[in-house]
SEVEXPA-993231 format. One line per 5 residues: their letters; for each residue x, y, z of N, C-alpha, C, CB. Coordinates in steps of 0.02 Angstrom, whole numbers, padded with zeros to 5 digits. Glycine has a CB too. Example, Ala and Ser with C-alpha at 12.3 -4.5 7.8 and 13.67 -1.06 7.14 Angstrom:
! SEVEXPA-993231
as> 00660,-00284,00390,00615,-00225,00390,00660,-00165,00390,00565,-00224,00452 ~ 00642,-00112,00354,00684,-00053,00357,00645,00002,00394,00704,-00030,00286
END
This chain:
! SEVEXPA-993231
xxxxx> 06732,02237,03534,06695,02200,03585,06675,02131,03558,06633,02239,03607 ~ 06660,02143,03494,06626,02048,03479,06701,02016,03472,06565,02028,03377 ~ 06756,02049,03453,06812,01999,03464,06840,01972,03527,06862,02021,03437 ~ 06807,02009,03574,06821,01995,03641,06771,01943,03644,06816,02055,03694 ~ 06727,01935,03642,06675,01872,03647,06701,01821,03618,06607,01879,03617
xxxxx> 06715,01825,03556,06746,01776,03518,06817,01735,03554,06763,01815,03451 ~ 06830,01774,03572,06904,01748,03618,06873,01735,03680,06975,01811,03630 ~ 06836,01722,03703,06801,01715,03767,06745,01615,03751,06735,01814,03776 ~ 06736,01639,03683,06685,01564,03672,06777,01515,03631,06577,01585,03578 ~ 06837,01552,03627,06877,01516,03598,06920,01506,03668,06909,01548,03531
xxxxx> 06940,01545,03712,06959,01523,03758,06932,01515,03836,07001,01546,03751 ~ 06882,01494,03826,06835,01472,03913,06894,01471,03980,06792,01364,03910 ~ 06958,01438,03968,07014,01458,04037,07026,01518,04048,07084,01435,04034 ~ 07057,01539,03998,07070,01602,04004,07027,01671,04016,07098,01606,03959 ~ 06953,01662,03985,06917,01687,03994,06885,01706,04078,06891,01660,03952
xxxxx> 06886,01648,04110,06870,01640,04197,06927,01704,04231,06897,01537,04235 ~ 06990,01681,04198,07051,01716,04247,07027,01778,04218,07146,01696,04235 ~ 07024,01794,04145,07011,01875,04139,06953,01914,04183,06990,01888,04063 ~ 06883,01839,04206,06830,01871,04249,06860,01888,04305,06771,01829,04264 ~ 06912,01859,04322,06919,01856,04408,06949,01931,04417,06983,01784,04446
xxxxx> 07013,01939,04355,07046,02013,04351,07003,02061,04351,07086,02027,04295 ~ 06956,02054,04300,06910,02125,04317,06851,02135,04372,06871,02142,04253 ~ 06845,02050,04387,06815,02062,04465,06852,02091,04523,06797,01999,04493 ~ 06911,02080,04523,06984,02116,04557,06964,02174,04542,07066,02100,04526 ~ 06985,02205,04499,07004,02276,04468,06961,02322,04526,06973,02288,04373
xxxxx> 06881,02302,04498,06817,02321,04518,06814,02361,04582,06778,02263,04525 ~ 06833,02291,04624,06836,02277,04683,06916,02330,04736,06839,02187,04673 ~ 06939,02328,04690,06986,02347,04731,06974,02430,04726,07059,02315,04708 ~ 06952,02460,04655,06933,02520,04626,06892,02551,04681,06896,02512,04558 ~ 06835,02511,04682,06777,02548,04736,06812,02549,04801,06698,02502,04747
xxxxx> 06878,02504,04834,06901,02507,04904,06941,02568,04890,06942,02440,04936 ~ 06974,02573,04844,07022,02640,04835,06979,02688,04835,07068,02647,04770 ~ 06920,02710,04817,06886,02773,04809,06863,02778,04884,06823,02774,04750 ~ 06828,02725,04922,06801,02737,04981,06859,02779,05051,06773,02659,04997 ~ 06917,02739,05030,06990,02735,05075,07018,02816,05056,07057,02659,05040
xxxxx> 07014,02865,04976,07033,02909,04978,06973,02958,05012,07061,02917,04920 ~ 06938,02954,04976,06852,02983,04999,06853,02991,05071,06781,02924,04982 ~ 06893,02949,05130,06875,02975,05199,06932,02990,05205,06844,02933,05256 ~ 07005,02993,05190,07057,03013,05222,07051,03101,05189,07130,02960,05204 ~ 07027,03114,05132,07004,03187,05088,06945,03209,05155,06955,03169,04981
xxxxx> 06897,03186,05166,06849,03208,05219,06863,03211,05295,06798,03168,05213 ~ 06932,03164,05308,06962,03196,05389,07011,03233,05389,06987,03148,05440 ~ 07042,03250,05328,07083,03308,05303,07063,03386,05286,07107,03286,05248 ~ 07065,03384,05209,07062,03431,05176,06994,03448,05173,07093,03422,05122 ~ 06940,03412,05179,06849,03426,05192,06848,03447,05296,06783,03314,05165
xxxxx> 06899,03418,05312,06870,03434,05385,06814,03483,05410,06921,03457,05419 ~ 06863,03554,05418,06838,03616,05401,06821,03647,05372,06849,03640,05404 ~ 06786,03603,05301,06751,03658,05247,06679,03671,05280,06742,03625,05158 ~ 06653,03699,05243,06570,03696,05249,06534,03663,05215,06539,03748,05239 ~ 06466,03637,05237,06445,03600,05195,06452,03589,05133,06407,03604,05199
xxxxx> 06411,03642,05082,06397,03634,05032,06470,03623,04998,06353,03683,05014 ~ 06531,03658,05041,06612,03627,05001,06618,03563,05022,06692,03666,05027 ~ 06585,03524,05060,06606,03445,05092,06579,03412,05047,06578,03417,05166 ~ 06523,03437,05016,06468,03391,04989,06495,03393,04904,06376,03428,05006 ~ 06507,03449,04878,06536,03475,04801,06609,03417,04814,06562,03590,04792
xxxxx> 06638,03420,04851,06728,03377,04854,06696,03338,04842,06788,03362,04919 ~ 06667,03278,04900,06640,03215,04899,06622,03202,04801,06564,03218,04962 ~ 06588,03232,04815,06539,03207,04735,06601,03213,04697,06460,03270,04696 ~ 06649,03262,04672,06702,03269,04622,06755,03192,04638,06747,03354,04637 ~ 06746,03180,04715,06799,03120,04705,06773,03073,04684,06833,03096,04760
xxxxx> 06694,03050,04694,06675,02991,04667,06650,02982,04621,06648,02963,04692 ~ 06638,03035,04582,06615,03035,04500,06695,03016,04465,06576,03130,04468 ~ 06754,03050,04484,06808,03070,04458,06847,02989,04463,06842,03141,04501 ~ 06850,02964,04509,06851,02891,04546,06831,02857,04485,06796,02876,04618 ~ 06743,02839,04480,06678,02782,04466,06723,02810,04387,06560,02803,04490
xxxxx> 06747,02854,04343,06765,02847,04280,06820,02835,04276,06753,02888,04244 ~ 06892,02846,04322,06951,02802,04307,06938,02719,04312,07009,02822,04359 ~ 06922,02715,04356,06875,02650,04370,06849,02620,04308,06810,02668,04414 ~ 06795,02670,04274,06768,02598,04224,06835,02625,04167,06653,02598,04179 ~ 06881,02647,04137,06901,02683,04103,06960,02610,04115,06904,02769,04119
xxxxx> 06984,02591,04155,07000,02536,04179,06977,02471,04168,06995,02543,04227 ~ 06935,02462,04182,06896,02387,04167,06880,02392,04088,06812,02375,04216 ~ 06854,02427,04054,06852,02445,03977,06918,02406,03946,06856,02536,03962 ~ 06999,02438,03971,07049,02418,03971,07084,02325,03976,07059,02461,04014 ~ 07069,02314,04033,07074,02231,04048,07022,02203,04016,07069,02207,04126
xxxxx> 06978,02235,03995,06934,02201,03935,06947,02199,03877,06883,02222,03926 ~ 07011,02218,03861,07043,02221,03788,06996,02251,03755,07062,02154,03751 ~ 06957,02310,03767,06905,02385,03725,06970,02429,03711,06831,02445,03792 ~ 06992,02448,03649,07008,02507,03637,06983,02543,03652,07014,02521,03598 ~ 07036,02602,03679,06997,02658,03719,06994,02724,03662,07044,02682,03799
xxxxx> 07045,02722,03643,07067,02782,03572,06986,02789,03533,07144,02737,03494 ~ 06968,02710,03507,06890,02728,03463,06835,02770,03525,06840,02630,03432 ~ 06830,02736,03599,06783,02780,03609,06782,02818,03638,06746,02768,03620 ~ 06825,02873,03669,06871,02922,03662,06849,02963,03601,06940,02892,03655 ~ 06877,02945,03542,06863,02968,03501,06805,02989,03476,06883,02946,03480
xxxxx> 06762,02920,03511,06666,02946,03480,06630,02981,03531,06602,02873,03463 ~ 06669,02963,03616,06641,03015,03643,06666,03084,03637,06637,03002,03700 ~ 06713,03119,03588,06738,03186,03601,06677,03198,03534,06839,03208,03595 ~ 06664,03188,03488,06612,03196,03418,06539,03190,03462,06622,03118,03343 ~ 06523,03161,03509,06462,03152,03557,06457,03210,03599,06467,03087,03603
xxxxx> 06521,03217,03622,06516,03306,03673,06525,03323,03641,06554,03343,03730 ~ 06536,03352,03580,06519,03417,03539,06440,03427,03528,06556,03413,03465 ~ 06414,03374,03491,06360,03374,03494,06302,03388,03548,06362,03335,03476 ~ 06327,03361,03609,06266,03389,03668,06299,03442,03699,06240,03333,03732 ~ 06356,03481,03684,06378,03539,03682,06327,03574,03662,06431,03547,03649
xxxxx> 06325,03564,03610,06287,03630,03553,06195,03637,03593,06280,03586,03431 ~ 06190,03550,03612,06102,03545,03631,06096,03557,03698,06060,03468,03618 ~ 06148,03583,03732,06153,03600,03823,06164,03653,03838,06204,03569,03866 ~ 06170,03694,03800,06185,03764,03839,06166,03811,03884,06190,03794,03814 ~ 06087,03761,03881,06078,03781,03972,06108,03757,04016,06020,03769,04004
xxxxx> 06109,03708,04013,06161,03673,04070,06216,03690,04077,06175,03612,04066 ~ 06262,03702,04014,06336,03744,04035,06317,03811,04066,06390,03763,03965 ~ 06252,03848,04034,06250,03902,04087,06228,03875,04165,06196,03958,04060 ~ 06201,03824,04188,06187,03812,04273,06259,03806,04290,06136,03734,04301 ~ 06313,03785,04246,06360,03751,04294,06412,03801,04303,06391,03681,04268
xxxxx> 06415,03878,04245,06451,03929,04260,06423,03966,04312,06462,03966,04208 ~ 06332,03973,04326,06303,04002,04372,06326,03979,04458,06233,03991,04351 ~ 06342,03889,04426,06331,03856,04512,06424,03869,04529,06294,03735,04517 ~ 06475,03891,04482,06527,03900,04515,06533,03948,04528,06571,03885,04497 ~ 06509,04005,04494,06506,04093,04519,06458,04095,04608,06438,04153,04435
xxxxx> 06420,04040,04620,06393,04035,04666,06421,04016,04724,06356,04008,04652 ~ 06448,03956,04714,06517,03928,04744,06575,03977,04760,06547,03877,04695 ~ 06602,04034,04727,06641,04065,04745,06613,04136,04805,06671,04077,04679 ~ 06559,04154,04772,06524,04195,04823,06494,04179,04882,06483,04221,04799 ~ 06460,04140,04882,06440,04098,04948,06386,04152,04970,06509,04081,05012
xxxxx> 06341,04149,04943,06292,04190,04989,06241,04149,05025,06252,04243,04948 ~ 06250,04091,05015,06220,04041,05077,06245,03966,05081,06138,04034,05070 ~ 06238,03930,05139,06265,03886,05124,06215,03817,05159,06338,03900,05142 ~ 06226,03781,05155,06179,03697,05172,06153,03714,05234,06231,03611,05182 ~ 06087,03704,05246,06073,03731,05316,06036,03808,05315,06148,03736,05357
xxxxx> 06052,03817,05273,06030,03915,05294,05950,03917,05240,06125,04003,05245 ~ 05903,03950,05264,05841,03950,05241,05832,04012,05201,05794,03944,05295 ~ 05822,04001,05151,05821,04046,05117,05743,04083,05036,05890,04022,05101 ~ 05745,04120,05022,05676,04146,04989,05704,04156,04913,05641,04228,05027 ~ 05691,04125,04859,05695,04147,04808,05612,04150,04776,05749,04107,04776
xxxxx> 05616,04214,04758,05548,04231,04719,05493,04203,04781,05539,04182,04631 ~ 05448,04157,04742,05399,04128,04801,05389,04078,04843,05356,04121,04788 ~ 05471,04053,04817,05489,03999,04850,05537,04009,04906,05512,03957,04807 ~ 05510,03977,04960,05558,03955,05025,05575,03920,05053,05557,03965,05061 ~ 05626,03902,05092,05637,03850,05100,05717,03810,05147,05625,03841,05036
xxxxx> 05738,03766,05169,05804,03741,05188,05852,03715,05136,05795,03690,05231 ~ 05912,03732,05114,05934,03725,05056,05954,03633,05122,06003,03801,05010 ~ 05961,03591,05040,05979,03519,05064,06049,03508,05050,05935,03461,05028 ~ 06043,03538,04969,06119,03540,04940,06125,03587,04899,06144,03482,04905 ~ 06212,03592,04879,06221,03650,04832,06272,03628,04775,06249,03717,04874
xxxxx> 06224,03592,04719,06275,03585,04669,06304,03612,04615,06268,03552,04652 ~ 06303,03581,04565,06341,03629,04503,06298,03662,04472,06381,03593,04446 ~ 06236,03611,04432,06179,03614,04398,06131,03667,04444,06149,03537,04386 ~ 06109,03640,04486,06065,03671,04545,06056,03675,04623,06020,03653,04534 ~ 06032,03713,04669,06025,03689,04732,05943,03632,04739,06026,03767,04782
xxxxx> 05945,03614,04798,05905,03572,04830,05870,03622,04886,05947,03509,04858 ~ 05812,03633,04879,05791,03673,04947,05718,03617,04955,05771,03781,04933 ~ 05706,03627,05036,05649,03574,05066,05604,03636,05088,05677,03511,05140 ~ 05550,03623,05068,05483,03688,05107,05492,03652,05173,05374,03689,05071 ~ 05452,03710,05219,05408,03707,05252,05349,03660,05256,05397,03752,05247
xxxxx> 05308,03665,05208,05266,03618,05217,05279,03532,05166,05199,03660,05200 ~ 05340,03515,05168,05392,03472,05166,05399,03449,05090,05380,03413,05217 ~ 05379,03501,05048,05388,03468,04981,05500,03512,04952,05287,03510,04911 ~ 05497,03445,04909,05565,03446,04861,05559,03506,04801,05575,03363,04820 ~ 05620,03549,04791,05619,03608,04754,05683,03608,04738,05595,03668,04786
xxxxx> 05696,03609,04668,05750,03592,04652,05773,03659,04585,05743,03510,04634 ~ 05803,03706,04598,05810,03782,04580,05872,03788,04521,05831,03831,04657 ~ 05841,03778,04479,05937,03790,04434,05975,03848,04449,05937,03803,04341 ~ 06042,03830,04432,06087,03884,04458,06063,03957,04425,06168,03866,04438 ~ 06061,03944,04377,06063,04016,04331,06008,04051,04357,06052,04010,04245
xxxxx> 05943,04018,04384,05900,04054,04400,05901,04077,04466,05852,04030,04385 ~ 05936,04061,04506,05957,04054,04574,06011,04122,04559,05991,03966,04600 ~ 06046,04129,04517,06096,04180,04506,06076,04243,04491,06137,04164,04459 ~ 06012,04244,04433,05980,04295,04415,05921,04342,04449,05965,04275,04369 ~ 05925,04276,04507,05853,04316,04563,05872,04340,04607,05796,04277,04600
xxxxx> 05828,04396,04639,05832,04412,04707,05834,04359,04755,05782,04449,04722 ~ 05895,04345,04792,05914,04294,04838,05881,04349,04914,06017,04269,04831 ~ 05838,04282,04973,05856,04320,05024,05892,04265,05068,05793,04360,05056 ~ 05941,04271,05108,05952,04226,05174,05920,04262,05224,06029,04211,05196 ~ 05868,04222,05268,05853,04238,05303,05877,04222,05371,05813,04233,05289
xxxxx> 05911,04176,05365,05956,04137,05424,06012,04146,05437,05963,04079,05421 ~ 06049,04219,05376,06116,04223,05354,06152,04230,05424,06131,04284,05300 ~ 06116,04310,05480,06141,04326,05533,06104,04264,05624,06121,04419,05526 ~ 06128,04279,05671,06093,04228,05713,06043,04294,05748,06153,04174,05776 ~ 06032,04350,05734,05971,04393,05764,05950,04423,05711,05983,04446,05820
xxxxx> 05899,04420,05716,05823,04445,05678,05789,04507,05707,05761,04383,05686 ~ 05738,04537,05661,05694,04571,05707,05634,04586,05664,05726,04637,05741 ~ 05561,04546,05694,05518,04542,05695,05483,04606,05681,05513,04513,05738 ~ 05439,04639,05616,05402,04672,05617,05333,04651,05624,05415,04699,05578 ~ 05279,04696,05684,05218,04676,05678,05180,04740,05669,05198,04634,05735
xxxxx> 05125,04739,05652,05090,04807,05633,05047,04803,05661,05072,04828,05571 ~ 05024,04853,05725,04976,04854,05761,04925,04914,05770,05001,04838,05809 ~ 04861,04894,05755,04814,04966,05751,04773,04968,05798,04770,04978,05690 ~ 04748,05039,05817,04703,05037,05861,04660,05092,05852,04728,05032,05920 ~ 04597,05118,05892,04553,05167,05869,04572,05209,05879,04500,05172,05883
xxxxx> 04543,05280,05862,04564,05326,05842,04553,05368,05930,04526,05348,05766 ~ 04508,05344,05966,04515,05373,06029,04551,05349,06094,04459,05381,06044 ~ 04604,05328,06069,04657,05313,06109,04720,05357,06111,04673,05253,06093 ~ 04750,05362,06140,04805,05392,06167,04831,05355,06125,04825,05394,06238 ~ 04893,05415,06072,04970,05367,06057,04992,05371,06110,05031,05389,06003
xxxxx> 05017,05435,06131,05082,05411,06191,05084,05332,06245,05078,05478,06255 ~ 05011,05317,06245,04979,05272,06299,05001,05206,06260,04887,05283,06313 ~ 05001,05215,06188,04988,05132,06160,05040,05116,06142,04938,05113,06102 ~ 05101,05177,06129,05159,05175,06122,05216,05143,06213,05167,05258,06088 ~ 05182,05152,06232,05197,05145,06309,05185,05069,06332,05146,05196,06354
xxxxx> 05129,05041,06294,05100,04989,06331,05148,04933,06263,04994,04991,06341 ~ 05151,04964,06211,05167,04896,06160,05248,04878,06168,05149,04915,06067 ~ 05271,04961,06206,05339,04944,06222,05360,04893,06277,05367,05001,06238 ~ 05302,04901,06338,05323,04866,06384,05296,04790,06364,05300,04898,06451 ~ 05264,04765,06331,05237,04700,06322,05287,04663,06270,05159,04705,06296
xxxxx> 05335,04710,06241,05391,04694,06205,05459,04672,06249,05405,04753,06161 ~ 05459,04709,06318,05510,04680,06349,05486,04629,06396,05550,04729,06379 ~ 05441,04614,06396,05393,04572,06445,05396,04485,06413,05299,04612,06440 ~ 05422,04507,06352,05412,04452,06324,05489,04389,06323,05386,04481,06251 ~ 05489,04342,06343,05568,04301,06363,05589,04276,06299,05565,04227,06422
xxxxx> 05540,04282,06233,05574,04251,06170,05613,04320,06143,05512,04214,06107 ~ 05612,04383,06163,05642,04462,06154,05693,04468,06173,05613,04516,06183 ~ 05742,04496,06126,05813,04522,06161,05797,04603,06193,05885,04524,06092 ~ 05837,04603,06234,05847,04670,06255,05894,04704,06225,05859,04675,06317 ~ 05921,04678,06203,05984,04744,06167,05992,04693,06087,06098,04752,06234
xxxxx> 05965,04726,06021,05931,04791,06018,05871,04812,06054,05917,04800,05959 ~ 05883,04882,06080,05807,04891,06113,05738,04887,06045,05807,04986,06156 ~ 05686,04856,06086,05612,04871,06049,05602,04926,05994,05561,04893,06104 ~ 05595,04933,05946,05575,04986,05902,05493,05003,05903,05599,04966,05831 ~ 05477,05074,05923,05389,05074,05936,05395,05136,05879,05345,05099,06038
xxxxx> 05350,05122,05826,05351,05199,05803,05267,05206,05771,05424,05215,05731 ~ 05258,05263,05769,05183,05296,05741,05188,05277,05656,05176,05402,05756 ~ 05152,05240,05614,05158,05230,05565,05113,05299,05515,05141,05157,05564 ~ 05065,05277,05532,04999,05329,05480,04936,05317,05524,04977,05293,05379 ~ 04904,05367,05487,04808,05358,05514,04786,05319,05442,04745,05464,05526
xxxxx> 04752,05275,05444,04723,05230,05405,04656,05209,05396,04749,05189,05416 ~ 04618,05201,05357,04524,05173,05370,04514,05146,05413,04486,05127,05328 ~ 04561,05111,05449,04555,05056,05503,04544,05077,05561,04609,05017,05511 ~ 04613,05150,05596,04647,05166,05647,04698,05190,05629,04657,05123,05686 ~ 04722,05195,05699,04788,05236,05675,04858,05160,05697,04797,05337,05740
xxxxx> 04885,05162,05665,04940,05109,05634,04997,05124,05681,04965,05121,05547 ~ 05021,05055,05709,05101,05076,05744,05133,05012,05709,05112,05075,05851 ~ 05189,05037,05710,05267,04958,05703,05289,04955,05777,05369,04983,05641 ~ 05293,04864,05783,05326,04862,05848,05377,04825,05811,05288,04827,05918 ~ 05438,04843,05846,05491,04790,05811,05508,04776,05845,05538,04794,05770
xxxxx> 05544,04707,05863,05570,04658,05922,05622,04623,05895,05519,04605,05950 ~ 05679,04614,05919,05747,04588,05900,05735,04512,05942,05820,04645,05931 ~ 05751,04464,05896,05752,04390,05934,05805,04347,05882,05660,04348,05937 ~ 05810,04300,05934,05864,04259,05886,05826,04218,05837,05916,04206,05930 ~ 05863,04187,05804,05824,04166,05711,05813,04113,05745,05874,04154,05619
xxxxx> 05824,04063,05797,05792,04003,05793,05719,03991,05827,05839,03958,05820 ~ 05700,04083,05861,05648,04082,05899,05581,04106,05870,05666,04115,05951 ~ 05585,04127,05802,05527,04161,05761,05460,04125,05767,05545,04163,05685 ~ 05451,04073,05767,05390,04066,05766,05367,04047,05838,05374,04021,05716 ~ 05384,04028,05898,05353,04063,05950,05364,04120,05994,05345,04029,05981
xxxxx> 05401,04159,05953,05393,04243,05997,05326,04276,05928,05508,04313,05998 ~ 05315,04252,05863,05276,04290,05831,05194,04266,05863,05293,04278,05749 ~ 05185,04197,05900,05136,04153,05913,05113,04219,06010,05181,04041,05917 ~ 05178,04205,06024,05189,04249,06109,05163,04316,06099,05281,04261,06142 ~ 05202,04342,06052,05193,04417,06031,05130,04445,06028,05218,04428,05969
xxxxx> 05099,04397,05976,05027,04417,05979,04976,04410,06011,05007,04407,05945 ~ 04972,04363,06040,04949,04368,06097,04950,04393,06155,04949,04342,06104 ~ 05016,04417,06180,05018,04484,06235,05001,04524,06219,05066,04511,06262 ~ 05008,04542,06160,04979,04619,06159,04900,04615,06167,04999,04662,06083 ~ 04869,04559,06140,04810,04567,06153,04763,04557,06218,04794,04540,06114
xxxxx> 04808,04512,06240,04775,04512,06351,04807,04566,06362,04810,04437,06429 ~ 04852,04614,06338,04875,04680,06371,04827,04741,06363,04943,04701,06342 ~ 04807,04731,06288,04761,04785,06293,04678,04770,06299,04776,04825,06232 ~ 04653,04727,06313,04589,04700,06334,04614,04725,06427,04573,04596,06307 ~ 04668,04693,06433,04648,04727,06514,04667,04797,06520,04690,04688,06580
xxxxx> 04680,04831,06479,04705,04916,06498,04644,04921,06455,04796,04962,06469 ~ 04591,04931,06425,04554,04956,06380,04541,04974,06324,04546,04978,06389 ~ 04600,04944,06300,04617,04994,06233,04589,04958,06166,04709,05007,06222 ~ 04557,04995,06155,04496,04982,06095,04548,04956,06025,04443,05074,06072 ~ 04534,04889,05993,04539,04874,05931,04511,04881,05864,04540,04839,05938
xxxxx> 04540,04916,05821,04472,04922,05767,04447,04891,05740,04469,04948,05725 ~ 04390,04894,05715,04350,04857,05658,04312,04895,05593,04294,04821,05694 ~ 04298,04860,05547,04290,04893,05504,04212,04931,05507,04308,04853,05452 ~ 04201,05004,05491,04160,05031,05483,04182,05099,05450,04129,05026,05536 ~ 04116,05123,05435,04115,05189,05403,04071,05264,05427,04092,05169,05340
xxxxx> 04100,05306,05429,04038,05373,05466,04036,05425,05409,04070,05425,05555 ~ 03984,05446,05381,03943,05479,05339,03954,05545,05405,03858,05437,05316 ~ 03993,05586,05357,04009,05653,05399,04014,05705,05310,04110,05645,05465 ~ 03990,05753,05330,03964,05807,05266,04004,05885,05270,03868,05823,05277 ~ 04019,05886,05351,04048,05957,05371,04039,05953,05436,04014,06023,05341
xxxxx> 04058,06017,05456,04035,06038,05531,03963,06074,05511,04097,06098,05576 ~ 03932,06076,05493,03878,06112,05478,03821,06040,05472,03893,06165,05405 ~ 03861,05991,05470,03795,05940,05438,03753,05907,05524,03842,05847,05371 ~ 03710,05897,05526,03660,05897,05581,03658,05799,05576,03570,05954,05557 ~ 03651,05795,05649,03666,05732,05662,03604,05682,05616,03668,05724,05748
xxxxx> 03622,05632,05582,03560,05582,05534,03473,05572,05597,03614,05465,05518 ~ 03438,05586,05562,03365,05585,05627,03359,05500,05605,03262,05653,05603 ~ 03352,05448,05679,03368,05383,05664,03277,05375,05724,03474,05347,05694 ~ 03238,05344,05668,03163,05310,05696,03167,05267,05717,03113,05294,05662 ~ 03148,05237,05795,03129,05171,05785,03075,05135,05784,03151,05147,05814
xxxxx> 03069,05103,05758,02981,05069,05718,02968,05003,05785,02995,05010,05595 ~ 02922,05014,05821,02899,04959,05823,02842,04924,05811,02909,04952,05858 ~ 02822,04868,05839,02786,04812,05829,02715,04847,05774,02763,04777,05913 ~ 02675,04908,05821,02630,04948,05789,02632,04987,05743,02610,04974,05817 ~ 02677,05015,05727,02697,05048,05658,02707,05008,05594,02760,05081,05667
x> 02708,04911,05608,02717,04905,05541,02679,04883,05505,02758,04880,05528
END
């Protein structure tokens, strides 16, 4: 490189034409990457899926941006053999200091081949949830809910319990509903069924699932389950609950709350309860 300078402060003419060539080179490099980059994306990316549109893209223009400078290095009269040479002694070295990273990038192609979700699909790892943004080598990209960036390495993404929750387009809603103990099941089983088909965010086929769960401190416990499509969850869970509750305020049906009854046997005699007033105290 300093002999290239040197020939640059010894020949100033020649030096301009060599700027103009590698201003050329440059120039024409980045039009060739852009020109293959969309005829690869109305082709062979057409019909992929995202996260394969998005993985191509990136491989052509990383793969591109280094023939490219690998090039200009070249018309710059840089031997390429020396650094070549010092970058293969350089990847050995962050070889040896990366081996997490070679493990994200065996994790993110074992991922890539399985596909258990793809750009778009919302998904739960551990306590995190979220819209995946992207799916690369190293890691995915997932966006919360409450709009923060989460960025998941592969390997750990590989080694966890994955859920897609968006994988299928119908869902079905579990809610757990209790009530007192002097109510009719057959009655509440009757009423939570019909407020399940009553409802327009509900599919009808699968039918409603109503079942008797347990008796509990609370009441006695039912599951209503309701089949809806995945893009409707949060206002049939908002609908849901609330019908059932103008349903059973107008049929009568008692909700529990928490309390406790001091019972000893059938033999034990009801608690003797005084009441004190004003003069007694």
């Amino acid at each position: 490189m300093e002999k290239f300078f040197q020939w640059i402060g010894a020949n100033p003419s020649s030096a301009v034409g060599k700027g103009l060539v590698v201003a050329g080179t440059i120039l024409g490099g980045v039009l060739a990457i852009r020109i293959v980059l969309g005829l690869v994306s109305k082709t062979f990316l057409r019909r992929a899926s995202d996260h394969n549109r998005l993985l191509g893209r990136n491989i052509i223009i990383y793969s591109g941006t280094a023939i490219l400078f690998m090039t200009v290095l070249g018309e710059l009269g840089v031997d390429l053999r020396t650094i070549l040479g010092a970058a293969g002694i350089v990847g050995i070295a962050i070889g040896f200091a990366s081996q997490t990273s070679v493990s994200n990038v065996i994790s993110g192609l074992f991922l890539l081949s399985e596909k258990p979700f793809a750009v778009g699909d919302v998904i739960r790892v551990g306590d995190k949830t979220g819209t995946i943004l992207s799916i690369d080598l190293m890691s995915i990209k997932i966006r919360t809910f409450d709009n923060l960036f989460i960025r998941l390495p592969n390997e750990k993404v590989l080694n966890t319990e994955v859920v897609n929750i968006t994988r299928f387009p119908i869902r079905r809603m579990d809610l757990i509903v209790r009530v007192a103990y002097k109510e009719d099941i057959g009655r509440v089983r009757t009423l939570l069924a019909e407020v399940a088909r009553s409802d327009a965010h509900a599919l009808r086929e699968p039918e409603p699932l109503v079942l008797f769960q347990n008796f509990t401190d609370l009441g006695m416990e039912f599951l209503l389950g309701v089949w809806f499509l995945k893009t409707d969850f949060a206002v049939l869970k908002n609908s849901l609950a609330q019908a059932i509750k103008e349903r059973f305020d107008a049929e009568g049906v008692e909700l529990p709350v928490p309390h406790r009854a001091l019972y000893a046997g059938a033999g034990t005699a009801p608690l003797p309860i005084r009441i004190v007033g004003g003069e007694d105290r």
